[in-house]
Steps between C-alpha positions, in 0.01 A plus 500: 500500500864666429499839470520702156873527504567148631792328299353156524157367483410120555577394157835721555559319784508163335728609254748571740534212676457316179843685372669460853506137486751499233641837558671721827234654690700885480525444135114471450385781748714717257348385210203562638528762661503471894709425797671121566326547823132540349612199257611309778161582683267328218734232423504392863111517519472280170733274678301493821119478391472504092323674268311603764796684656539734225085670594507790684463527885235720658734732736281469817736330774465186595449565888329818634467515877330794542214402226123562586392163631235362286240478797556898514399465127255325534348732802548742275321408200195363684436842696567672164185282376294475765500865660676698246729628740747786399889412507558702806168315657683172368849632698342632840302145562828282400675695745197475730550119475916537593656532107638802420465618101543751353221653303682546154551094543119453525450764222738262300346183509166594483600609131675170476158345574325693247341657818652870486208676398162499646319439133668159485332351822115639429304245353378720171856562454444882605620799725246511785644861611317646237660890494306751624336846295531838642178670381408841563149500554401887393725808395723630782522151678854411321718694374845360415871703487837406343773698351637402161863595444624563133787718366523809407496608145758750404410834266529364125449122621679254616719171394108272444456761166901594390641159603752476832815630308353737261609858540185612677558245801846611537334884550270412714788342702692763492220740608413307814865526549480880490194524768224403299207297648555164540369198597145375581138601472251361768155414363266537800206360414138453695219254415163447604444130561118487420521751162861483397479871526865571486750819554833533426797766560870505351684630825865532592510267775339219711557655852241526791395812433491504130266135507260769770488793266400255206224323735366832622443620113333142398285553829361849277526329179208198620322768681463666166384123357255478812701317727499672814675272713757177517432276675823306462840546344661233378893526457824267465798565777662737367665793731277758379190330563627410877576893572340702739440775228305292313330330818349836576363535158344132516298631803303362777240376294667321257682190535860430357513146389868380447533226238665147654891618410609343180175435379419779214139291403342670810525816333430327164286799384715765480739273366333405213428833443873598508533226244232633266629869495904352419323327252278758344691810583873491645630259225268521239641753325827734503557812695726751472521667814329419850216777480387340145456170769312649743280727288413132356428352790287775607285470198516095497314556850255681374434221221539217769225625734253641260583281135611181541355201568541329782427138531418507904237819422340210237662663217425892605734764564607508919283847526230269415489321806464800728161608630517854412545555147816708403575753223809429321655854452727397218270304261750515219876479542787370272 
């Protein structure tokens, strides 16, 4: 098929060499448009093969010495089929055998075959790596950290409530200018994998010491719920969470799970959570200054553990879930 901005189609095509047998070959690649030399090009095809010198050619060259032989193919496919062998399983016994591949080549024509994922070759047409489920089987036996960064909101609010050129935005520029504070507020935030008990903190910083400090306090805050101990922390790779500082607070008898790098659904809980409280809290409504944010967030807590539902607590609040009951010191809140 000719490409959007292509000057001749088939039907164009014919027309040309229908006008250059009665007329010079520059004068009707003007008319039309293009170069003698293009004109020249279909004319001499017409003249050579037909109609059927005007179709397009597939671009693929006519010789390729260094193509995959077709028994390599075919050795390919069939241990595809019959052993579901991985592309680099596929590469290391070809070059077992004496042919050197490359495994992005094997990647590519098992896609070709309609064999590139592992669905396609099970007979019920499904994913036999079914993905695993972290579950935390009582309170203290997961709990999951992550940091959440968002930006700071300047005294009198910022460009999301006066607009990014309104007079107010050009203060607040000016201000940080001047010294004020600037930049970005760090979310720490803690959750218990078997309640959903959760903690958060608006902090200045995600450094080693800072992500300690924050564990040691949610340590006292699930004591105070009845959770004595952790059993296991579960955290991404971030720098913080790989400090010494905040190896000490861990302890000896705790274990620090890292998350498989660049894989955030291992620490799925605390992510969701993070979603829930931009969508409930950070951006649900305006704010004109950064302690207006954090007082919220304080009191959102509160409702989050103690109020709302929760769908993996069968439709109970968190709190709910723990075996000691708790006594929710700020009933009422606004």
């Amino acid at each position: 098929m000719p490409h959007a901005n292509a000057p001749l189609s088939v039907e164009g095509r014919r027309r040309l060499v229908k006008r250059c047998r009665t007329r010079p070959i520059a004068h009707v690649a003007a008319e039309m448009g293009i170069s003698r030399a293009c004109a020249s090009k279909w004319v001499n095809r017409w003249r050579l093969h037909g109609d059927a010198g005007l179709q397009d050619r597939p671009s693929s060259p006519h010789r390729s010495p260094n193509a995959t032989p077709a028994w390599v193919i075919e050795q390919i496919e069939s241990w595809r089929r019959e052993h579901k062998w991985s592309a680099q399983r596929i590469t290391d016994e070809l070059v077992s055998i004496g042919f050197v591949i490359n495994r992005r080549t094997v990647s590519r024509h098992l896609t070709r075959l309609g064999l590139g994922e592992r669905r396609f070759i099970d007979p019920g047409g499904e994913n036999n790596r079914k993905p695993g489920k972290i579950i935390a089987r009582w309170p203290g036996h997961l709990v999951h950290l992550d940091v959440k960064k968002v930006g700071r909101i300047p005294d009198g609010g910022g460009w999301r409530i006066h607009g990014r050129d309104s007079d107010q935005a050009k203060v607040a520029s000016r201000a940080k200018s001047a010294g004020a504070k600037r930049g970005y507020v760090y979310l720490h935030s803690v959750v218990d994998g078997f309640s959903r008990l959760a903690y958060t903190e608006p902090l200045g910083d995600e450094k080693g010491a800072t992500a300690a400090a924050f564990l040691a306090r949610a340590k006292v805050w699930f004591a105070a719920h009845g959770i004595n101990h952790i059993h296991r922390v579960v955290t991404d790779n971030g720098a913080c969470y790989r400090s010494g500082d905040f190896a000490r607070i861990v302890g000896q008898g705790t274990r620090h799970q890292r998350t498989k790098p660049y894989t955030p659904r291992h620490n799925g809980k605390v992510e969701r959570y993070q979603r829930i409280m931009a969508e409930e809290v950070l951006y649900a409504r305006e704010f004109t200054s950064e302690d207006a944010r954090s007082a919220a967030i304080t009191v959102w807590n509160i409702h989050y553990n103690y109020h709302r539902p929760h769908s993996a607590a069968a439709g109970k609040p968190p709190a709910a879930r723990l075996r000691e009951s708790v006594t929710n010191v700020e009933p009422s809140y606004s």
